[in-house]
C-alpha positions in Angstrom: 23.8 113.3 94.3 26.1 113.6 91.3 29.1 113.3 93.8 27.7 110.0 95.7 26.6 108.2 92.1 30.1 109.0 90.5 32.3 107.9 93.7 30.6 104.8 94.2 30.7 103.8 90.4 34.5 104.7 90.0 35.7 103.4 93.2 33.0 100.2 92.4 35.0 99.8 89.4 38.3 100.4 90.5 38.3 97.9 93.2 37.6 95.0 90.7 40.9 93.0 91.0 42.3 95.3 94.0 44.5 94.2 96.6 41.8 94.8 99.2 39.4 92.6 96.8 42.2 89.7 97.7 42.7 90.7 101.4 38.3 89.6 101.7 39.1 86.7 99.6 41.5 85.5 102.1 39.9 86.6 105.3 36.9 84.6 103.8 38.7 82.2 103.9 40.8 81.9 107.1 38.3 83.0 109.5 34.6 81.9 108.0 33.0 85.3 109.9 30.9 86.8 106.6 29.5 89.5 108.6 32.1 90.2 111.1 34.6 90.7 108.1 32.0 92.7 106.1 31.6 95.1 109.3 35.6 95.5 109.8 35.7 96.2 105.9 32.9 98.8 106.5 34.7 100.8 109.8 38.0 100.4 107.9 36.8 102.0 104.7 34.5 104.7 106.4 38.1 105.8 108.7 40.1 105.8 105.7 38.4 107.5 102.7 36.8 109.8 105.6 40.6 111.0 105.8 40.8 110.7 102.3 38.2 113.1 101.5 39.3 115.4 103.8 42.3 116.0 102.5 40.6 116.0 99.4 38.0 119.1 101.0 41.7 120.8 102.5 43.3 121.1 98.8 40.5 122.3 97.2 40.3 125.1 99.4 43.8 125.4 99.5 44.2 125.6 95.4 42.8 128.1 93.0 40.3 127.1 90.6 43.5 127.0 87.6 45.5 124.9 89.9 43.1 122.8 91.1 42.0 121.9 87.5 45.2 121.0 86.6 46.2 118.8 89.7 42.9 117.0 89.1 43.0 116.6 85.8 46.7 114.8 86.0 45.4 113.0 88.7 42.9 111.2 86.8 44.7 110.8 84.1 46.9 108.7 85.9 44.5 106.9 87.8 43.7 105.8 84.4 46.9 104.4 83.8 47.3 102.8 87.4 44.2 101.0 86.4 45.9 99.5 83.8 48.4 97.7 86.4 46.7 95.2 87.8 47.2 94.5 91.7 48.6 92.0 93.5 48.9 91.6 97.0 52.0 90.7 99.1 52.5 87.8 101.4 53.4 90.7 103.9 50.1 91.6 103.6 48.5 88.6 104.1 47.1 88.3 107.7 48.6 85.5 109.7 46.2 84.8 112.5 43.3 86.6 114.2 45.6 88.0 117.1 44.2 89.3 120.1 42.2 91.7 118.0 39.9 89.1 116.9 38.1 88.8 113.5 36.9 91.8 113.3 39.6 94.0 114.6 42.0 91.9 112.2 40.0 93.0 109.5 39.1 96.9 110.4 43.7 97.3 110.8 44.3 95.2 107.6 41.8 96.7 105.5 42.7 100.2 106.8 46.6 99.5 106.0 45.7 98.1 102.8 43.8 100.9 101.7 46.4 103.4 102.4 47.8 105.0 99.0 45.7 102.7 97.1 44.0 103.8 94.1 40.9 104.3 95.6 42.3 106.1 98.6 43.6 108.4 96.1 40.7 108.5 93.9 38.8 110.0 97.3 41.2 112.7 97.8 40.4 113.8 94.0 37.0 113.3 93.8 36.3 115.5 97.3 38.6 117.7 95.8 36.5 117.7 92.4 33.1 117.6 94.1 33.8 119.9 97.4 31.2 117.5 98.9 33.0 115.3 101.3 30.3 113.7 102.7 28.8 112.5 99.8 32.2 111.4 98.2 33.1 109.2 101.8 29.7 108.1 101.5 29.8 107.2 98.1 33.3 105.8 98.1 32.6 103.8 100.9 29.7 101.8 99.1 31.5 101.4 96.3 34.3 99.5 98.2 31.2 97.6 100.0 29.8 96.2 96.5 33.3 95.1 95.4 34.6 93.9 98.5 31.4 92.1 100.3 30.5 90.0 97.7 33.6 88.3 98.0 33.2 87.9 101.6 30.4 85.2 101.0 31.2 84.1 97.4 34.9 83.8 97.2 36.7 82.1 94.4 34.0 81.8 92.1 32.7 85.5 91.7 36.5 86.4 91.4 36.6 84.0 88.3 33.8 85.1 86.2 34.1 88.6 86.5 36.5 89.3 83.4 39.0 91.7 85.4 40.6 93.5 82.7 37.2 94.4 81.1 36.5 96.2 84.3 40.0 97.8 84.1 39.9 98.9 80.9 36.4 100.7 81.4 37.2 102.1 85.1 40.5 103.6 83.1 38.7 104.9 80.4 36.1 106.9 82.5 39.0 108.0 84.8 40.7 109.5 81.4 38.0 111.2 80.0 37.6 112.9 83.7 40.9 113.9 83.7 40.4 115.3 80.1 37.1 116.6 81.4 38.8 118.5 84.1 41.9 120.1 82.4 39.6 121.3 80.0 37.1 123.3 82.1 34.2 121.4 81.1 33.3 120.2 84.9 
């Protein structure tokens, strides 16, 4: 259980002021399908950090413990400074129209390309590396990304304005620093 509370907290955290937190905003607003969007966020995430964490489950059998402590440890440690850079997204990013995919398939490839060597993407592959439980980490992971991204889904501009944003990234930093200091001290 440790494994699904800390993933969904950290990756919670981490997506405050994401690019993908933008991407819902938008799709929110272009195509008005609340639950369509929040099911393609859902499929994209699960595919993703599913990947994710098994890579993360590969290196940590593919590592001894000393090198795995170490790798981790950096890792977070500069997750902790990537939080500190807030996110922006691109106008590349920025889906155009619904295509022939429709809503939902607009949302599963945008969310899914988004997410790729994001923070949180990355923060998967360390913490299923960390935990060795990969289906508690995608499972985890995957919520986390559903409390910070849905809620935008329905209520848009003004959540995103009174959430104070660089609160959120100063705490999600400073609990990804003192688990990188965590693991390169042995204490995990």
């Amino acid at each position: 259980m440790e494994a699904f509370f800390v993933s969904t907290g950290l990756v919670a955290l981490a997506e405050m002021g994401d690019k993908t937190q933008l991407l819902s905003l938008i799709l929110a607003a272009r195509f008005r399908k609340p639950w369509t969007i929040a099911a393609g966020i859902l499929v994209a995430t699960l595919a993703n950090h599913a990947l994710a964490g098994a890579l993360g489950s590969w290196v940590q059998a593919q590592l001894g413990a000393q090198v795995l402590r170490w790798v981790l440890g950096l890792s977070f440690i500069a997750m902790a400074v990537w939080m500190l850079i807030p996110d922006k997204l691109d106008e590349d990013d920025e889906p155009r129209a619904a295509s022939r995919l429709g809503v939902f398939g607009t949302t599963v490839v945008a969310f899914f390309l988004a997410e790729m060597g994001d923070k949180t993407q990355i923060a998967t592959v360390a913490l299923a590396a960390q935990f060795g439980q990969w289906a508690a980490v995608v499972a985890g992971t995957t919520l986390g990304m559903m409390i910070a991204n849905v809620p935008v889904v329905w209520f848009g501009e003004c959540l995103v304005k009174k959430v104070p944003i660089r609160v959120v990234h100063l705490v999600s930093a400073a609990i990804f620093a003192v688990l990188g200091i965590v693991a390169l001290m042995g204490w995990g």
